[in-house]
SEFI-60254 format. One line per 3 residues: their letters; for each residue x, y, z of N, C-alpha, C, O. Coordinates in steps of 0.1 Angstrom, whole numbers, plus 5000, padded with zeros to 4 digits. Layout:
BEGIN
A> X/Y/Z/X/Y/Z/X/Y/Z/X/Y/Z; ...
//
This chain:
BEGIN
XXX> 5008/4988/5000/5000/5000/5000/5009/5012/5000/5005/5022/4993; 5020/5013/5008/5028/5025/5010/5035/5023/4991/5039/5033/4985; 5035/5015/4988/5049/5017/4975/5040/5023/4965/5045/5029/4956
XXX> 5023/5020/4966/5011/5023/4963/5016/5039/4960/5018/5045/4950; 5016/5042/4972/5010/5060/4974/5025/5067/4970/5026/5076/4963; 5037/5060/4979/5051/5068/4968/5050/5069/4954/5053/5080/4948
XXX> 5045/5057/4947/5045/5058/4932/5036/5068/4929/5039/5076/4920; 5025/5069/4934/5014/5080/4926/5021/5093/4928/5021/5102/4919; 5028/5096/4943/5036/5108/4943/5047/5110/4933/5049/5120/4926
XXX> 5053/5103/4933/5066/5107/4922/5056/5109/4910/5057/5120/4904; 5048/5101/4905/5043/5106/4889/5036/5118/4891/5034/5124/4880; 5031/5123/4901/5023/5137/4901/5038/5148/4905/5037/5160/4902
XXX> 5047/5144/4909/5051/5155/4911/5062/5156/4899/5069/5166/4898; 5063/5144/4890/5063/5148/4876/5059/5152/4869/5066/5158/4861; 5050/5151/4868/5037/5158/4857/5037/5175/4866/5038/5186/4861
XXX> 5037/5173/4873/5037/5190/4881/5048/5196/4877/5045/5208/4875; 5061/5193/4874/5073/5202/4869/5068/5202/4853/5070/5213/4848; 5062/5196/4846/5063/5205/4835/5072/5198/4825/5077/5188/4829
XXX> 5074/5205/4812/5081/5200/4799/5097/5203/4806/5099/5210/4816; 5105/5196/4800/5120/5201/4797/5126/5209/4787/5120/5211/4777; 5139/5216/4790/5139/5224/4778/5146/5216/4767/5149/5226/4759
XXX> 5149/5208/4763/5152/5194/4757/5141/5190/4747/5142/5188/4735; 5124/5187/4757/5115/5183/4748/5106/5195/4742/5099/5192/4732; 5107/5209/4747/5105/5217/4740/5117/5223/4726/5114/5229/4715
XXX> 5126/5220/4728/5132/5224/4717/5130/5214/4706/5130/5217/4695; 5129/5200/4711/5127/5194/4700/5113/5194/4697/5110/5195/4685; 5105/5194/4704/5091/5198/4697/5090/5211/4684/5084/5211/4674
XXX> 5099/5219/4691/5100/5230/4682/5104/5226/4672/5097/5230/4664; 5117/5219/4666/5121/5214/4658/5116/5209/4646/5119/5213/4634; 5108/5199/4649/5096/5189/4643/5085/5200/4638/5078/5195/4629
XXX> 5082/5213/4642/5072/5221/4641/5083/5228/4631/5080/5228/4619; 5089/5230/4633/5098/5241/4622/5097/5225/4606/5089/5224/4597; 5105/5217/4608/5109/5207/4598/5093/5202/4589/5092/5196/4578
XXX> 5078/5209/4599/5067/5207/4588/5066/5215/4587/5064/5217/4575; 5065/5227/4595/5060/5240/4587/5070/5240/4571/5065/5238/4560; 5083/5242/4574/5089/5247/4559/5085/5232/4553/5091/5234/4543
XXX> 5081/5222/4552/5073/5214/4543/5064/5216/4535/5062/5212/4523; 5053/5227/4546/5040/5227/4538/5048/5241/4532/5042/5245/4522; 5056/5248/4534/5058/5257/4530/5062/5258/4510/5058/5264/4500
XXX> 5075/5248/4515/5080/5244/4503/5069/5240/4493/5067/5245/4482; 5059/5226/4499/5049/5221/4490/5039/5236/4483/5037/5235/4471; 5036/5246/4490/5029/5261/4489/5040/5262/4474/5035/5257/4464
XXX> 5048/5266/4471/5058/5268/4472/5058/5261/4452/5057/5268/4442; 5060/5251/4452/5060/5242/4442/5040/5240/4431/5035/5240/4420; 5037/5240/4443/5022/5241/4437/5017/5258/4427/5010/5261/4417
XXX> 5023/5263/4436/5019/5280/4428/5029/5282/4417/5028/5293/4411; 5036/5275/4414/5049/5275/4401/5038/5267/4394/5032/5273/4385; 5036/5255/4398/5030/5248/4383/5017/5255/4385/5015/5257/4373
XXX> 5008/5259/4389/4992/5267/4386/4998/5275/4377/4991/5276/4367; 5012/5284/4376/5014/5294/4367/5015/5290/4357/5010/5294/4347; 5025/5276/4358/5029/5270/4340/5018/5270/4335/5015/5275/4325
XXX> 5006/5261/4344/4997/5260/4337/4986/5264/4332/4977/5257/4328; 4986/5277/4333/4981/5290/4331/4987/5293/4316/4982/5293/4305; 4997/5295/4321/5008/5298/4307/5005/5295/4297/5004/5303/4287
XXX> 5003/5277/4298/5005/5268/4289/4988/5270/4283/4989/5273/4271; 4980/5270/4285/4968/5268/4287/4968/5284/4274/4967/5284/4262; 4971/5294/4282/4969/5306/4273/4974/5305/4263/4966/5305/4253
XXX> 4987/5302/4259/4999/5295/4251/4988/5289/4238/4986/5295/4227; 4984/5275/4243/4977/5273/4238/4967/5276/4229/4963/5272/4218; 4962/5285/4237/4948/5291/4231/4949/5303/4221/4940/5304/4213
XXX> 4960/5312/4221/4971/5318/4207/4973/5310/4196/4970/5310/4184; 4980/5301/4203/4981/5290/4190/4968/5284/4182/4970/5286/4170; 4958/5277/4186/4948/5274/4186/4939/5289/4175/4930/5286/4167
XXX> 4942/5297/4177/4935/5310/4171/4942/5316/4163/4936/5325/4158; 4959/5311/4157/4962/5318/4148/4962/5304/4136/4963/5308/4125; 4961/5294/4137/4955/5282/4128/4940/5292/4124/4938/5295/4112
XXX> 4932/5295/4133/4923/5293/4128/4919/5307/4119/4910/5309/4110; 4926/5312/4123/4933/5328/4112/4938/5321/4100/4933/5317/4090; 4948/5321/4104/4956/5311/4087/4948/5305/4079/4950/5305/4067
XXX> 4933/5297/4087/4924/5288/4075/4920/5296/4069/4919/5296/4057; 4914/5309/4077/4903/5316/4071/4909/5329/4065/4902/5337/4059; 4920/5331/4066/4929/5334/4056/4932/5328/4041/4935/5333/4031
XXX> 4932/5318/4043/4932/5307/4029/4918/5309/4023/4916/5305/4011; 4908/5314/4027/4897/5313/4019/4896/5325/4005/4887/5326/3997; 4911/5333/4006/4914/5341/3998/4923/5341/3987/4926/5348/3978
XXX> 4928/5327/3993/4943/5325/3982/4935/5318/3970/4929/5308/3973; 4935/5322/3959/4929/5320/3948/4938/5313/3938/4950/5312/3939; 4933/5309/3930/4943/5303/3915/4940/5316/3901/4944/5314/3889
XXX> 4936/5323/3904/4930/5337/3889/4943/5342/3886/4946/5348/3877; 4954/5337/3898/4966/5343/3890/4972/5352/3901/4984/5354/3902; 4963/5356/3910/4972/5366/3923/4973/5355/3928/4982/5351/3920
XXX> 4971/5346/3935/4979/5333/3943/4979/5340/3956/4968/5344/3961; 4988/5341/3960/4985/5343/3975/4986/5363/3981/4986/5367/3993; 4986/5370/3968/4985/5383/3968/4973/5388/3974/4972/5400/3975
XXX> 4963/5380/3980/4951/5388/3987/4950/5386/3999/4941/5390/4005; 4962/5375/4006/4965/5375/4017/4970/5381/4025/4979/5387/4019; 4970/5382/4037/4977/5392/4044/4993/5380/4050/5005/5382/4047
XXX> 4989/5369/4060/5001/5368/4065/5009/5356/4054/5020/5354/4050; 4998/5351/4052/5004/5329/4042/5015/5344/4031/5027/5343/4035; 5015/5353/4025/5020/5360/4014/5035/5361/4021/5046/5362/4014
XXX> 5035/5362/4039/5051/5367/4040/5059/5356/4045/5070/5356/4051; 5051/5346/4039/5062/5330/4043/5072/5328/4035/5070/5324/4023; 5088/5330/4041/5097/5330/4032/5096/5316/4021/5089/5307/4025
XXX> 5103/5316/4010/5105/5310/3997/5108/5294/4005/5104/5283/4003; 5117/5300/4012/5126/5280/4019/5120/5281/4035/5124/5289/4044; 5111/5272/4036/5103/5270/4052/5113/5274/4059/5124/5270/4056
XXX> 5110/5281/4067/5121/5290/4081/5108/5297/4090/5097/5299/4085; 5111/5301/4102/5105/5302/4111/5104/5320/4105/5113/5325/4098; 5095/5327/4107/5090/5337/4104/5082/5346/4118/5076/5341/4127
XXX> 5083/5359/4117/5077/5367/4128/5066/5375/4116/5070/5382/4107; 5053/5373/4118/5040/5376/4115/5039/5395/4116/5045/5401/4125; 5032/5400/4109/5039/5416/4112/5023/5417/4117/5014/5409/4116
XXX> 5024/5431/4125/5013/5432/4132/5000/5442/4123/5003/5454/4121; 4987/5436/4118/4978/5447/4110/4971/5455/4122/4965/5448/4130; 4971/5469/4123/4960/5474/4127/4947/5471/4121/4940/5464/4128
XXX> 4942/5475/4111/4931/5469/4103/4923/5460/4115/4914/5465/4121; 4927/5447/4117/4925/5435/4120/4927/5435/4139/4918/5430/4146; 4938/5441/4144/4944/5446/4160/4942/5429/4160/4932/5423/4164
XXX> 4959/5422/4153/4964/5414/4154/4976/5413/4149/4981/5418/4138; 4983/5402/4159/5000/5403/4157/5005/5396/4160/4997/5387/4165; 5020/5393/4160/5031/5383/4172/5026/5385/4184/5024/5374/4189
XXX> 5024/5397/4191/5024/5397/4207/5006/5398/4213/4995/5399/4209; 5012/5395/4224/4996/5393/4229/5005/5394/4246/5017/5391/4248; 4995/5399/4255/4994/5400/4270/4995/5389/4274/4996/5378/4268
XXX> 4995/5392/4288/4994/5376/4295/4981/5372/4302/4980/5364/4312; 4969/5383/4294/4956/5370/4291/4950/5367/4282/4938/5364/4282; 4962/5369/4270/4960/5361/4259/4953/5374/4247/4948/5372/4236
XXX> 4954/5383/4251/4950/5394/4243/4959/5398/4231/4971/5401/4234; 4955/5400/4219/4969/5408/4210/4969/5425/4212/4961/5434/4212; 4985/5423/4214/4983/5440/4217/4999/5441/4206/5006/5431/4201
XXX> 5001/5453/4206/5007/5463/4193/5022/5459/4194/5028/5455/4184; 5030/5459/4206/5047/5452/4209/5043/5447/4228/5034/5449/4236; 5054/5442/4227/5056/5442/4241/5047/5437/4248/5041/5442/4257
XXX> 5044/5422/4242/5033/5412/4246/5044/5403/4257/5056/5403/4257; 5037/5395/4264/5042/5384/4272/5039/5371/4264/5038/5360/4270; 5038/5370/4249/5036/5358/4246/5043/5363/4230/5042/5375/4227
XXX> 5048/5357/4224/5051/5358/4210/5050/5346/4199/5052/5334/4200; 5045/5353/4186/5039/5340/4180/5055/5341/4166/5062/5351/4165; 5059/5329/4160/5064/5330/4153/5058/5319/4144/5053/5309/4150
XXX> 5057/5319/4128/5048/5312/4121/5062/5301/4114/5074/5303/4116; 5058/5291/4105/5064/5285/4093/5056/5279/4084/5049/5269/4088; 5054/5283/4071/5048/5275/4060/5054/5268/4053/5066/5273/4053
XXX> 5054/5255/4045/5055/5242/4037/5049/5245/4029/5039/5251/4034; 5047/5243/4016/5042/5239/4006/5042/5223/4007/5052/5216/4009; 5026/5219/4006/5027/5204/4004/5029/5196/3983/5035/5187/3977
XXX> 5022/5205/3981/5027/5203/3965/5031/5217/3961/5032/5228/3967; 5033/5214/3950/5044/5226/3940/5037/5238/3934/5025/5240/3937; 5045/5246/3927/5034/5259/3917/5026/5252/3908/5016/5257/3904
XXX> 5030/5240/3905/5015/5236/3890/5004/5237/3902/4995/5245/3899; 5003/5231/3913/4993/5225/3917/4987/5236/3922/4975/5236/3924; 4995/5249/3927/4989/5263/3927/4981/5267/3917/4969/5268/3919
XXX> 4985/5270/3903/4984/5270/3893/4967/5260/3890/4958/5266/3884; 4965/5251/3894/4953/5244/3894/4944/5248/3906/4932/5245/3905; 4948/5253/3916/4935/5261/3926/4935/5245/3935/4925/5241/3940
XXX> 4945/5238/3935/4947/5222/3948/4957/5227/3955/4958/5219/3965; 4965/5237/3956/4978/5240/3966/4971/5237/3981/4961/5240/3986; 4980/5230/3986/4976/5228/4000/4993/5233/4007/5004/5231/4001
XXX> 4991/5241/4021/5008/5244/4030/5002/5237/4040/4991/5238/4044; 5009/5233/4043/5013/5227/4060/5016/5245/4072/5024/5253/4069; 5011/5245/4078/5009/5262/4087/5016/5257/4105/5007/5251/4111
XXX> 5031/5259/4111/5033/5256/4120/5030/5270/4129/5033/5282/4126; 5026/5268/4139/5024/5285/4148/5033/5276/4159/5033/5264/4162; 5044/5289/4166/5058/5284/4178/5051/5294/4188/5050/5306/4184
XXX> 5046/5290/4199/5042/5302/4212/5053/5302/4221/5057/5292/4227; 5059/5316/4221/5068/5312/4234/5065/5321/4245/5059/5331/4242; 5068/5321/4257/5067/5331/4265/5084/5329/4275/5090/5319/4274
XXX> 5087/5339/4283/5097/5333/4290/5100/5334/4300/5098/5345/4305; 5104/5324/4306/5107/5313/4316/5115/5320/4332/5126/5326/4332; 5107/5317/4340/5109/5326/4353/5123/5328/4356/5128/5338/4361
XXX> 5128/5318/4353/5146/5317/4359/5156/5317/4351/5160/5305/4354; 5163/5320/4344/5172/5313/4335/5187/5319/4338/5191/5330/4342; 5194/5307/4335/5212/5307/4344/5214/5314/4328/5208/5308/4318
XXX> 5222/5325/4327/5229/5329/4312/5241/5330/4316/5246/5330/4327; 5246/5330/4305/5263/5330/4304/5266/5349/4298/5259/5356/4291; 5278/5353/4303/5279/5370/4299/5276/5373/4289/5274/5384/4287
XXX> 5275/5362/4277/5276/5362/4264/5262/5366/4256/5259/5372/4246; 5255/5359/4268/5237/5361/4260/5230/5369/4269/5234/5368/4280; 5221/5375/4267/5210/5386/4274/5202/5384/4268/5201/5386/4256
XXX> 5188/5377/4277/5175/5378/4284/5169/5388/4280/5172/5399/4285; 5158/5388/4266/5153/5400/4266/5145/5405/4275/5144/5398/4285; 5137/5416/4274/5131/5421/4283/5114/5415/4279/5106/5415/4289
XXX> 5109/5410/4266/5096/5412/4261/5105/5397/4249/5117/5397/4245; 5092/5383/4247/5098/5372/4241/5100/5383/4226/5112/5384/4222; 5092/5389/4219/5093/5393/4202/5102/5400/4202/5105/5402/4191
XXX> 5112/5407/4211/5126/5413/4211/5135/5404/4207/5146/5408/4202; 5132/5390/4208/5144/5382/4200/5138/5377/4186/5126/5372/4185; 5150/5378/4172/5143/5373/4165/5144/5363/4164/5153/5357/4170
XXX> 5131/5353/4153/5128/5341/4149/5139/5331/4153/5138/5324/4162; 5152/5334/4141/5160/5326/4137/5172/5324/4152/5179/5314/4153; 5172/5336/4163/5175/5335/4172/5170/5325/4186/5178/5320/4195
XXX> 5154/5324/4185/5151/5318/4192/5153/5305/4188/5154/5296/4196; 5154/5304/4177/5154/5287/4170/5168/5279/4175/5169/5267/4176; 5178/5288/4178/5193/5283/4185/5189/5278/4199/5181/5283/4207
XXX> 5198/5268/4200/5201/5260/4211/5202/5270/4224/5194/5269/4233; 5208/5277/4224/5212/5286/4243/5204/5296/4238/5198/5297/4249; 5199/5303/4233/5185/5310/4234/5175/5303/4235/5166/5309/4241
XXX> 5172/5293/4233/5163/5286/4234/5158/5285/4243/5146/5287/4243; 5165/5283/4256/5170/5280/4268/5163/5285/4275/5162/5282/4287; 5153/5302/4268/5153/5316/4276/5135/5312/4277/5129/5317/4287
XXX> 5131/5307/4271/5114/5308/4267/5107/5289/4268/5111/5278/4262; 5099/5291/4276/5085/5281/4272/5082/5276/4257/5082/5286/4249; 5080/5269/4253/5074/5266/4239/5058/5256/4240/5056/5245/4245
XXX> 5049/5266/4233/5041/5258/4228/5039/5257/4210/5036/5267/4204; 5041/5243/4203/5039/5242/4192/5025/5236/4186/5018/5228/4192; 5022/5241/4175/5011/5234/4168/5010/5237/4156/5013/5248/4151
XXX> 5004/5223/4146/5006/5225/4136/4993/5223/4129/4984/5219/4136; 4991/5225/4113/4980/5222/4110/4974/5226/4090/4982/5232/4083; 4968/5223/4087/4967/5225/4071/4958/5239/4064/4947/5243/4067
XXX> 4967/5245/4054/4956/5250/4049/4955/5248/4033/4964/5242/4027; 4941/5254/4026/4939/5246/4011/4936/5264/4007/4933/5274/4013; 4941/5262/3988/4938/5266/3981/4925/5269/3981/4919/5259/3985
XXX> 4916/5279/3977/4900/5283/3978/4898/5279/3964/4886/5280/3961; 4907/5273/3955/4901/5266/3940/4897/5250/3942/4893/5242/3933; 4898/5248/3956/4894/5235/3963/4878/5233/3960/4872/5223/3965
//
């Protein structure tokens, strides 16, 4: 009975002193080691909602200058102007190469566009650069059957990028040209979304 009533005293007058400063610091510890967990996780999740924002917008540029290019083709004729009543299929260089689209007021469209997907006049956060193919030759122009193959390149650029002294980060993606973005270490500087797609002669 007595070893009864010492034991219950020793555990109360343990519990009566309280934490150590030993088990508070490591408590604290464990509280620091999840907080910056959920922190980091915070952290990683609001990066990709952005890409995929991006991407999504990206997309949806792309997605809308196909569908410009088709309804642009409803003009290219075989009477002999060919592609003279078009506005952009007319500035696709001779040998497929990536090309920068010039901007019409007429129309209040261009390379650049905001970042919610709006076209505005320079100094967009998204830039379009185009490439046309011919799938068959001038006879088949010539016959009102020309079909091009129409690639649209969306880039926008990329939150972080390590450069070397040699290259500079523009400020706005359409400040670099075409043929520059197509290089390997520029490359490096922008997001890419690609899409590709057909358009036909209107003697179809």
């Amino acid at each position: 009975m007595k070893a009864r009533h010492s034991s219950s005293r020793a555990a109360a007058a343990r519990s009566a002193r309280g934490y150590t400063a030993v088990e508070i610091l490591m408590s604290m510890a464990v509280l620091a080691v999840g907080v910056i967990g959920v922190f980091s996780m915070e952290k990683v999740t609001v990066a990709s909602n952005l890409h995929a924002k991006n991407l999504a917008i990206a997309t949806h540029i792309a997605q809308g200058w196909l569908g410009v290019l088709e309804a642009e083709s409803t003009v290219w004729d075989e009477t002999g102007n060919g592609l003279a009543n078009t506005t952009w299929l007319r500035e696709a260089p001779a040998t497929p190469t990536w090309f920068r689209p010039t901007f019409v007021a007429a129309s209040s469209f261009g390379p650049d566009f905001d970042e919610l997907g709006n076209p505005v006049i320079k100094d967009g956060s998204y830039c379009v650069d185009l490439r046309i193919s011919p799938f068959n030759g001038a006879d088949a122009e010539k016959a009102g059957t020309a079909l091009r193959r129409v690639e649209v390149r969306v880039f926008w650029l990329r939150d972080s990028v390590v450069v070397t002294p040699a290259l500079t980060v523009p400020e706005f993606p359409c400040q670099m040209a075409p043929a520059q973005v197509s290089l390997q270490d520029q490359s490096r500087f922008f997001h890419f979304v690609y899409l590709s797609g057909a358009v036909r002669q209107a003697g179809l």
